[in-house]
C-alpha positions in Angstrom: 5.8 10.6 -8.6 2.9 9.0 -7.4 4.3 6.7 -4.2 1.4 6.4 -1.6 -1.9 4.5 -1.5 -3.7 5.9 1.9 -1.3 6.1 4.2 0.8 3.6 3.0 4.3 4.0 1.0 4.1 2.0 -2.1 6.8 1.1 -4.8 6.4 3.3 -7.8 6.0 0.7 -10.2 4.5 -2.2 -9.6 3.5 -5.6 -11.5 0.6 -7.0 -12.9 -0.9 -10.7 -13.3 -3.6 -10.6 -16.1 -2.9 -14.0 -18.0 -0.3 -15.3 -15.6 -2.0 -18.6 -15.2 -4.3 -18.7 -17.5 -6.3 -16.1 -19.5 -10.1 -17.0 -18.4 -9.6 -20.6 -17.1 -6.6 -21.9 -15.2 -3.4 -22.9 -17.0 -1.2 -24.2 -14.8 1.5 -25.3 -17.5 3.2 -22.3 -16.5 2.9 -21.6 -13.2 6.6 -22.2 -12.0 7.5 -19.4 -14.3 5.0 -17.3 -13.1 6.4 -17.5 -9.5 9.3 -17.0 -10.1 8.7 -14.1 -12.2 6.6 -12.3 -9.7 9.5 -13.3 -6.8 12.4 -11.8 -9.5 9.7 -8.3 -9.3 9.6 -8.9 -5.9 13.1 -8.9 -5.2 13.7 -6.1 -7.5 11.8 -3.8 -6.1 8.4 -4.1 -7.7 6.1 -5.2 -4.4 2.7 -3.8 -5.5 1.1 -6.7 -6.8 -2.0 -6.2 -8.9 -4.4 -9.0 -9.3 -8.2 -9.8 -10.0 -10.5 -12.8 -9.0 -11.4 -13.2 -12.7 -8.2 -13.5 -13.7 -7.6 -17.3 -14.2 -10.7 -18.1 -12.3 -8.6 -17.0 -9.5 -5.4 -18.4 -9.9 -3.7 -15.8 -10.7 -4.4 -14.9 -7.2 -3.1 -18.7 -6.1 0.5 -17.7 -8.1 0.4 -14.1 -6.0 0.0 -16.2 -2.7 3.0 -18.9 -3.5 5.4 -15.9 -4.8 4.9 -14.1 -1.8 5.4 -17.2 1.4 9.5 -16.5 1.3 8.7 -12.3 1.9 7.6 -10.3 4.8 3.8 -9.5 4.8 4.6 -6.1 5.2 7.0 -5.5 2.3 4.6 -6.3 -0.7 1.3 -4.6 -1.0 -1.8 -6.9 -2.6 -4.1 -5.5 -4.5 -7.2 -7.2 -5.7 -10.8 -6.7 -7.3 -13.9 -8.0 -7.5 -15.5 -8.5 -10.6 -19.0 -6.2 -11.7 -21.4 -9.5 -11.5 -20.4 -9.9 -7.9 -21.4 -6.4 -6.5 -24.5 -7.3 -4.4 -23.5 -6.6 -0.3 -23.1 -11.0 0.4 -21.3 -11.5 -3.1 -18.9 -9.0 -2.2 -18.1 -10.6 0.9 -17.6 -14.1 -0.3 -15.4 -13.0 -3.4 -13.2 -10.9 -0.8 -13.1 -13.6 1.6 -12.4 -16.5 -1.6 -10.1 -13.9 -2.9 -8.1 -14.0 0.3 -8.0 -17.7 1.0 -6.7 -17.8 -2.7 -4.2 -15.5 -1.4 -3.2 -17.0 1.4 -2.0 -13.5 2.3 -3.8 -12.7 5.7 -5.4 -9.8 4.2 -5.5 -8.1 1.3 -4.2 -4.4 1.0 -6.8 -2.7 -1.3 -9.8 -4.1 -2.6 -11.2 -3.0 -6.0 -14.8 -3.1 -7.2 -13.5 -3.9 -10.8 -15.8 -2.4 -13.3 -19.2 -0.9 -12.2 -22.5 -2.2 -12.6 -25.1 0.3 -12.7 -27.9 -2.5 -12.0 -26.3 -2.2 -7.9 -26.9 0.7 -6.1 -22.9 1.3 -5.7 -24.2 2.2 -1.9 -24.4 -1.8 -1.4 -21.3 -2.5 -2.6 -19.5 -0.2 -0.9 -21.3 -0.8 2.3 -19.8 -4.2 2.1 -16.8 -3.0 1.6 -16.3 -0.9 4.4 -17.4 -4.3 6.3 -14.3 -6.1 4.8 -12.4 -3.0 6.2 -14.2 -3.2 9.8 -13.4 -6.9 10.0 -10.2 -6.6 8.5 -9.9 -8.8 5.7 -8.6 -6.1 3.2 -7.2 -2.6 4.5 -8.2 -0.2 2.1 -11.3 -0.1 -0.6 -11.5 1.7 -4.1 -12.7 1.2 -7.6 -11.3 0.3 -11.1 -12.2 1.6 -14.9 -14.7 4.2 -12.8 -15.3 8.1 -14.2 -15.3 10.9 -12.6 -19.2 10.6 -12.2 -19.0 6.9 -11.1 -16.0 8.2 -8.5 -18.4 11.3 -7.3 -20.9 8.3 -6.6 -18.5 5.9 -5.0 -17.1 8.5 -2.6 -20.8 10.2 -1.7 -21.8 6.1 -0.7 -18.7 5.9 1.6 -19.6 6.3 5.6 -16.4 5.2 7.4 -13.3 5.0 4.8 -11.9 6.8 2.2 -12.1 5.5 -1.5 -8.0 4.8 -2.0 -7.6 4.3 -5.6 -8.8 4.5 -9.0 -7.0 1.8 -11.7 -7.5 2.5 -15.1 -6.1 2.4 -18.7 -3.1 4.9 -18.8 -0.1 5.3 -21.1 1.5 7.1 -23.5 -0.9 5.8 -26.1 -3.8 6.9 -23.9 -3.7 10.0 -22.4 -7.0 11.2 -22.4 -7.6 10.4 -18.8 -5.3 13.2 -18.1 -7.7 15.6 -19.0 -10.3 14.8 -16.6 -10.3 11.6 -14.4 -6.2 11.9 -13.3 -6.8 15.9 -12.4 -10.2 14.6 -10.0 -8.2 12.2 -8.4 -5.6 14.2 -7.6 -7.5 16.8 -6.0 -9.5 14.3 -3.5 -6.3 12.4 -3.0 -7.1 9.3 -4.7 -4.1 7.9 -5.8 -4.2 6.3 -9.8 -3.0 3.0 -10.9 -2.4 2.5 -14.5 -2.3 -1.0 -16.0 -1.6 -1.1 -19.8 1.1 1.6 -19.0 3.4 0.7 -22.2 0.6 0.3 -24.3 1.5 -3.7 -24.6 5.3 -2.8 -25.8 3.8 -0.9 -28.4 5.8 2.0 -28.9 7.9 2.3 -32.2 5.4 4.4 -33.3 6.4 7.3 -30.8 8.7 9.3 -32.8 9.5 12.0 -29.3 9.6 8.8 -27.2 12.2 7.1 -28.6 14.1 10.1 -29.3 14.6 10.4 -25.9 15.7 7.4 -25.3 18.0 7.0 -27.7 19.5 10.7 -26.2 19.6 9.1 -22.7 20.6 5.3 -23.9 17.7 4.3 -21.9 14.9 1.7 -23.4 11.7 2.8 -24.7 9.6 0.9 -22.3 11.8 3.2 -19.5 10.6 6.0 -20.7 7.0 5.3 -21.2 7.0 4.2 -17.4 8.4 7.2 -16.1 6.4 9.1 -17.9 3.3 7.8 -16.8 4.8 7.6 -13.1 4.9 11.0 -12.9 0.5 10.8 -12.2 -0.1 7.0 -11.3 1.7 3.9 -10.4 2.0 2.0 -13.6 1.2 -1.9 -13.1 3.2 -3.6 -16.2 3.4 -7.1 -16.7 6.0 -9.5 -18.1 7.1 -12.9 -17.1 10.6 -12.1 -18.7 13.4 -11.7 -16.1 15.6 -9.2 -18.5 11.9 -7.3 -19.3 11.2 -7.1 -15.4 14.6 -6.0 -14.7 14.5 -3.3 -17.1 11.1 -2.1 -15.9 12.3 -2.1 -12.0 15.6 -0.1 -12.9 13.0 2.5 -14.4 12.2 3.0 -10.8 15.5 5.4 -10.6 14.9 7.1 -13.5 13.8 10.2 -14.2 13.2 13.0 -17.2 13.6 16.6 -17.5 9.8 18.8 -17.4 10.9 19.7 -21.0 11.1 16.1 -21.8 7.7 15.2 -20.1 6.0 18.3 -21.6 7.4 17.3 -25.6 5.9 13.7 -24.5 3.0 15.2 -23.4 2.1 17.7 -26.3 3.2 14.8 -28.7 
């Protein structure tokens, strides 16, 4: 079980924001909802908090902020990117910088370049980043949606830090990445986060899945988390209280190596 991002402890699971707040534009018709579902997550155990700058236009990173005012800085971990059109060294630095006045958070835990863009040197943007590290606006850097190539590249451009993390697309439904990019990451002790990780609630379809549930009276979307906790820290997101609830008690769980094998070789 994957539990550490640099030197830091991190929860297990934690919670994502894509379309809390809008989808490409603000919506703020929901937003009270949103708080409070990210405060219910929150309190529940689920204090890695994954959000994007181009998420809303930003305000899903405004909801992050207001959910976290009532919690210690130090018990929630904030994770952010920047988006692939804003990879030059000074665009980097103002989208960290607007990202973290969005936040209101005093700095942001790990900073993601969020898909790469092969028209900038990766050495720039990195550079930059290592800047936002120096002058403490976000604690560790690291990359999103990157291969191992793209990683070997990123990590070669580093000078002074580490890179920390690599999100991508992970589930049940999508294991390729275990054949390659998971394995690379493990052995340079980047640590994985996997957003999609229940392929959207999608799972009826898993015949060994949700025979193990049903043997262990556990839900489906349990068992798809722990399965994919076992390599990464799965990022789901619901706004639902009795859908969060169910994903943070999958914290505790746990399956047999048989189990993960038959879901593995399924």
């Amino acid at each position: 079980m994957i539990t550490r991002i640099g030197n830091d402890r991190v929860s297990p699971i934690g919670i994502g924001t894509w379309r809390m707040g809008g989808s490409s534009f603000p919506d703020t018709r929901h937003d009270r909802r949103d708080v409070e579902a990210l405060k219910f997550a929150i309190e529940n155990g689920l204090t890695l908090i994954d959000t994007a700058e181009i998420y809303a236009s930003g305000h899903a990173e405004e909801l992050v902020g207001e959910a976290i005012k009532n919690f210690s800085r130090e018990d929630v971990f904030i994770v952010t990117k920047v988006w692939n059109n804003h990879l030059h060294y000074d665009d980097v630095i103002r989208s960290a910088n607007a990202s973290l006045k969005r936040l209101d958070s005093g700095y942001i835990d790990l900073f993601l370049i969020h898909w790469p863009n092969s028209s900038v040197p990766v050495r720039e943007t990195i550079s930059a980043m290592e800047k936002l590290v120096d002058d403490g606006i976000t604690r560790y850097i690291g990359v999103s949606n990157f291969g191992v190539r793209e990683m070997q590249d990123a990590m070669e451009a580093t000078s002074r830090y580490s890179i920390a993390a690599n999100e991508i697309e992970y589930s049940i439904a999508r294991r390729g990445v275990e054949k390659v990019i998971i394995p690379f990451c493990e052995n340079n002790d980047i640590a994985v986060i996997a957003y999609t990780p229940i392929n959207k609630g999608k799972l009826k379809g898993f015949r060994e899945l949700n025979s193990i549930a049903d043997r262990m009276g556990k839900a489906p979307v349990q068992i798809a988390l722990t399965y994919v906790m076992r390599r990464s820290i799965p990022i789901p997101m619901s706004t639902n209280r009795e859908h969060i609830k169910e994903m943070a008690d999958a914290i505790e769980m746990n399956i047999s190596d048989e189990d993960y094998e038959k879901l593995r070789n399924s």
